[in-house]
Steps between C-alpha positions, in 0.01 A plus 500: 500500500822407383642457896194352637582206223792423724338531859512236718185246558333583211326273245745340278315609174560857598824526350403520190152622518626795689703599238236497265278765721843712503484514095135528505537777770732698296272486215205627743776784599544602138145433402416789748787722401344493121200342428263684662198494327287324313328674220238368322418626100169535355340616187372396175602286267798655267513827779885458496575305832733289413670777295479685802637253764803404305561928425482506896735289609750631218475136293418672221730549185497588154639359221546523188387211252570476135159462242391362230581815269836496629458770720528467920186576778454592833378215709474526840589186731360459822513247807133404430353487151246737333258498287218751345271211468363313868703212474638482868390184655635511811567709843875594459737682765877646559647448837788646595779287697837503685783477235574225683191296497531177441389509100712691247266823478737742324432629148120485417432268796423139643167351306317258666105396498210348618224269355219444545535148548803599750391519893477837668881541553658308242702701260674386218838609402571629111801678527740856506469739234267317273403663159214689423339177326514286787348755776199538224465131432403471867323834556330538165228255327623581133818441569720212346499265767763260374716768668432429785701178748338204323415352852215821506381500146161414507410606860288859587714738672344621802767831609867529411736713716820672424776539769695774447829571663556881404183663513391873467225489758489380840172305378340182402285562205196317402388492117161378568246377207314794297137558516299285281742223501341201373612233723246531827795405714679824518195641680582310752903554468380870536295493824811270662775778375333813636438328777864470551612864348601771675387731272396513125612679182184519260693527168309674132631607147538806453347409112165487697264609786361364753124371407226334605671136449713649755240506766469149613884486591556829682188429703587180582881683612298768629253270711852308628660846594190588740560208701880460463572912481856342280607780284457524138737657265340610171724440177467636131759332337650514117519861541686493208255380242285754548740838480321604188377882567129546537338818398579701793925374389523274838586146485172261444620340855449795694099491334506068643655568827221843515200288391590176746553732765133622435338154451628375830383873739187442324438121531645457848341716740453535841263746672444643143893583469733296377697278731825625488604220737482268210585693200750701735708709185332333219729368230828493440661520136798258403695384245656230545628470134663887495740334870597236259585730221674715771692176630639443115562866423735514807703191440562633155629855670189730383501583850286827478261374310498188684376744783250652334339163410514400841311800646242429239470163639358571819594175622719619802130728618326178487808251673486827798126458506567099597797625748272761727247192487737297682625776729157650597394139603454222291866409514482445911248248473729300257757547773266343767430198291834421417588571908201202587686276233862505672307522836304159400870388442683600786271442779469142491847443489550791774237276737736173445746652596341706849353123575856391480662751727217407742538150491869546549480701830287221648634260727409066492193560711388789351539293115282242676236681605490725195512129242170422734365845428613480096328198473149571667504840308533256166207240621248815545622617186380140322164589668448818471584632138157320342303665805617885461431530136154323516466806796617742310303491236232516676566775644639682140092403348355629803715869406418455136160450585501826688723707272211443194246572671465864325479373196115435530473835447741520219295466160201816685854720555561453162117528355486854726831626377502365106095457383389889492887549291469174262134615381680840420767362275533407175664136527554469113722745541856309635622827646183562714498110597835562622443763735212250650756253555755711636196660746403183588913386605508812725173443663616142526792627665354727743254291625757201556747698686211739710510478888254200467592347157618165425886572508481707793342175689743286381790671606372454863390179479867451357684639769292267734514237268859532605437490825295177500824367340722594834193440746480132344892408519498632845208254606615205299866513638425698842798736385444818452895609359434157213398778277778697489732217497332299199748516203587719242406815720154558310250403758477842619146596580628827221654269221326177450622490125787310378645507087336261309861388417594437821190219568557253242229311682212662391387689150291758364273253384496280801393860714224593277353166476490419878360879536219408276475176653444659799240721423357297249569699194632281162452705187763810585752206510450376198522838371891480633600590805849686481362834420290421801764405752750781369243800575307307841941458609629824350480680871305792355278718730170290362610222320154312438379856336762463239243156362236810485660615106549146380144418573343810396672451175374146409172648585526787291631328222169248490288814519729636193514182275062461537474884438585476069172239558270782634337744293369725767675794723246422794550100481880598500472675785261222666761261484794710593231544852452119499845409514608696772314213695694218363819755519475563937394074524841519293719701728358399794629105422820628366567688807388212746728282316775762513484536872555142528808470287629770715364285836610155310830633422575595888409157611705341270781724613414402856506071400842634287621615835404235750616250243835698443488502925432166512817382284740723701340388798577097386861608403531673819426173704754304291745754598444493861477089477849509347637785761366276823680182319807655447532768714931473535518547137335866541788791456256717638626840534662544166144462353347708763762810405451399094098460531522832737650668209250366218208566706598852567548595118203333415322675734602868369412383161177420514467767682613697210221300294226575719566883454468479155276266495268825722601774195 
């Protein structure tokens, strides 16, 4: 980057742009080298998440304060606050970052955040190291908010993030909202951020089990894993609160961690066994309060006992747990998406520069002809772009249309499989309705993904999708290689997706509402459509399947608020019957939307493309119209041999990106 800001016949603006990419692309570098996953907290409210995340990434400390009897306390200071009462009101997370970045992020971190007034991107800086106060004043609703900036008193805090330059794990974490929050937003802040995770850590007290007000939120993870398959690590944490000896002299913990262990095998079954594949070793027991106490008994030189209280801890089990996630897997596909990112950055500028050492091999006549070329190939272009997406999305309904088909037969499937079971169960009972709805997400799943299911279809009519994408550039432009040449190396008939970062011309919003534009669906907008866009773009197997839990859900839930209204077991189970009706109707216009934010998405990657083509094409010409006006002025070897050079390198290295870009 840094040498191609100095080749010859380049735009002058690439100086300094140039350099920019070489900072960003040593971010990307270290970004890949440390952050390699995201991880995404859940749990109820006052579960110890927070506690947990700061114990995790060794930001947690205690210290001693003095009291009102004259005497000093523990108190243990973390980078997020805490609280045993639900008082978090936003989404918070802890990012690691190169020491170097370009915010101070040593000590306890870089705080910035977001409103909700704020656009999408638009982060505002707070500052390094702040004190406990001011991270709660914007995380917390009780807290004072005259600590906070006075420029963001007075405005709802939609996330906050912490930057951290010297962190323990190679990880972002994400403190999302507890269950039960009272502000309906963080539903929706939930659905987004598991969209995005890698995995999840469900997080609960070790002061108490699991119960039925647990239900809703592990089947709603649960219903997300069967379509995603992302790992789940299970978490008892504050270990160290509940050490009292039970009858039997072992630890109250070990009873929790016994009894949770239990609750999920027999809640979360599959083929009448528990599905080991989602509660894998069941949960692990932490404290992150005993590390801390460790931490403080080692800088004051109790250095055995120090020890001890770090074994107790259990925090390094839990930190390896996170480590063999990213080396059995999860880490790789971090590594790919960090690869697309410097590949959307380098192969732009790596396509300048091959047009440049091709231009400069050419002779006068050759310019000529090639300026008459340039500039019919940018008069089609003016033509053409309106006509290929009105084509295209013709042809993407005329897929949809046959993908859904199957779901005609959708709500009998489920009336076969679910009737005879639901008149057999007792649906005052939340436990029993539970293993309905978690019967009803696997038969969901089975039939979706079977030979002839819905996401079977649509991969097909996908991959031809794709097809219809090539088949139509190659008609419009009579050029079969155009494809292959377009910019930013993504129209590959494999890898039609480009980083929503790196297409500042088009949003999440603007996707979802020209999907349901195009097949004529409104009300899943309004609903908001990031969640939406994130699973229909997150490149998983069946990515319309993963609307199949959301829906279900909202379903569920109106079948769960009307049931405290009805008296009677058999009109219970009557409407639980009923509603599987509205619930296919449901899925089957979540997933037709779905498929066309996937199809919308590619043709707005294709429009990116030929526009992207279009302005390299235009800069092209102006080039060759200078080089046939001044063709003395040309030192033409010496940038041959220093384009030769660039172009070679660049070649290797995207190369290099492409191969893990395929891990």
């Amino acid at each position: 980057m840094r040498a191609a800001s100095a080749a010859p016949e380049t735009p002058a603006d690439w100086s300094q742009e140039l350099l920019e990419d070489a900072g960003t692309m040593k971010r990307l570098r270290t970004r890949a080298a440390s952050t390699l996953i995201n991880v995404a907290l859940l749990g109820a409210f006052s579960s110890g998440k927070s506690f947990l995340l700061s114990g995790l990434q060794r930001g947690l400390e205690l210290v001693e304060v003095p009291t009102s009897n004259g005497q000093t306390a523990d108190k243990f200071v973390g980078l997020l606050p805490s609280s045993p009462i639900p008082t978090t009101a936003c989404p918070a997370s802890v990012v690691p970052v190169d020491e170097q970045a370009t915010v101070d992020a040593s000590g306890t971190g870089y705080l910035r955040v977001r409103f909700t007034d704020s656009g999408e991107d638009e982060w505002e800086d707070v500052g390094n190291s702040p004190a406990p106060s001011v991270v709660a004043a914007y995380a917390m609703h009780e807290a004072d908010m005259t600590d906070r900036l006075r420029a963001h008193r007075g405005r709802e805090v939609a996330e906050l993030e912490i930057m951290l330059a010297k962190a323990e794990l190679p990880a972002k974490l994400y403190d999302l909202p507890g269950y039960g929050s009272p502000n309906p937003i963080h539903d929706m802040i939930v659905r987004t951020a598991m969209a995005d995770a890698d995995c999840f850590m469900y997080v609960t007290h070790a002061s108490r089990t699991l119960s039925e007000r647990d239900l809703d939120l592990i089947r709603f993870l649960y219903d997300h894993y069967l379509l995603s398959r992302k790992r789940v690590v299970w978490v008892v944490t504050a270990i160290d609160a509940a050490d009292n000896l039970d009858f039997r002299n072992a630890p109250e913990w070990q009873a929790t961690v016994a009894r949770n262990n239990d609750y999920l095998r027999e809640n979360f079954t599959l083929d009448g066994r528990p599905d080991l594949g989602f509660i894998g070793e069941g949960f692990l027991p932490v404290s992150p309060a005993n590390e801390a106490r460790a931490d403080k008994l080692s800088a004051d030189g109790a250095e055995a006992a120090a020890q001890r209280m770090h074994a107790e801890s259990r925090m390094a089990t839990l930190r390896q747990a996170i480590e063999d996630l990213i080396s059995t897997g999860t880490g790789t596909k971090h590594i790919a998406a960090v690869a697309t990112e410097a590949q959307v950055l380098m192969a732009p500028r790596n396509q300048v520069l091959t047009e440049r050492l091709s231009n400069e091999r050419l002779e006068i006549d050759e310019l000529k002809e090639l300026l008459e070329s340039q500039q019919r190939g940018l008069e089609l272009l003016d033509t053409a772009l309106p006509r290929i997406r009105e084509d295209l999305e013709r042809k993407l309904q005329n897929r949809i249309a046959r993908t859904v088909r199957p779901f005609t037969r959708l709500a009998g499937h489920l009336h076969t499989e679910l009737d005879h079971v639901i008149r057999a169960t007792d649906l005052n009972r939340p436990t029993k309705a539970n293993q309905i709805q978690v019967s009803k997400a696997q038969v969901l799943r089975t039939w979706i993904e079977a030979q002839a299911g819905p996401a079977t279809l649509w991969t097909e009519q996908f991959e031809a999708f794709k097809q219809d994408i090539v088949q139509t550039v190659d008609q419009v432009f009579g050029d079969k290689d155009l494809a292959g040449r377009l910019p930013d190396f993504t129209l590959d008939v494999n890898n039609l997706s480009v980083p929503q970062q790196a297409r500042p011309s088009t949003t999440r919003h603007d996707v979802v509402q020209r999907a349901a534009a195009l097949v004529g669906i409104v009300t899943p907008v309004a609903a908001g459509g990031g969640w939406l866009y994130g699973l229909a773009a997150a490149g998983t197997l069946f990515p319309p399947a993963g609307l199949v839990a959301g829906v279900a859900a909202l379903v569920f839930l109106g079948v769960h608020r009307r049931k405290r209204r009805i008296s009677s077991l058999q009109v219970l189970q009557d409407e639980w019957i009923s509603a599987m009706d509205s619930e296919a109707a449901a899925i089957k216009e979540q997933f037709t939307l779905a498929t066309s934010v996937q199809g919308t998405d590619v043709i707005d990657h294709l429009m990116d493309n030929l526009a992207q083509y279009r302005e390299q094409l235009e800069r092209s010409r102006d080039h060759v119209r200078e080089r046939i006006a001044h063709p003395e002025n040309q030192a033409r070897q010496g940038s041959i041999d220093q384009l030769e050079s660039l172009c070679t390198e660049a070649d290797a290295l995207l190369e290099s990106l492409r191969t893990l870009k395929a891990m």
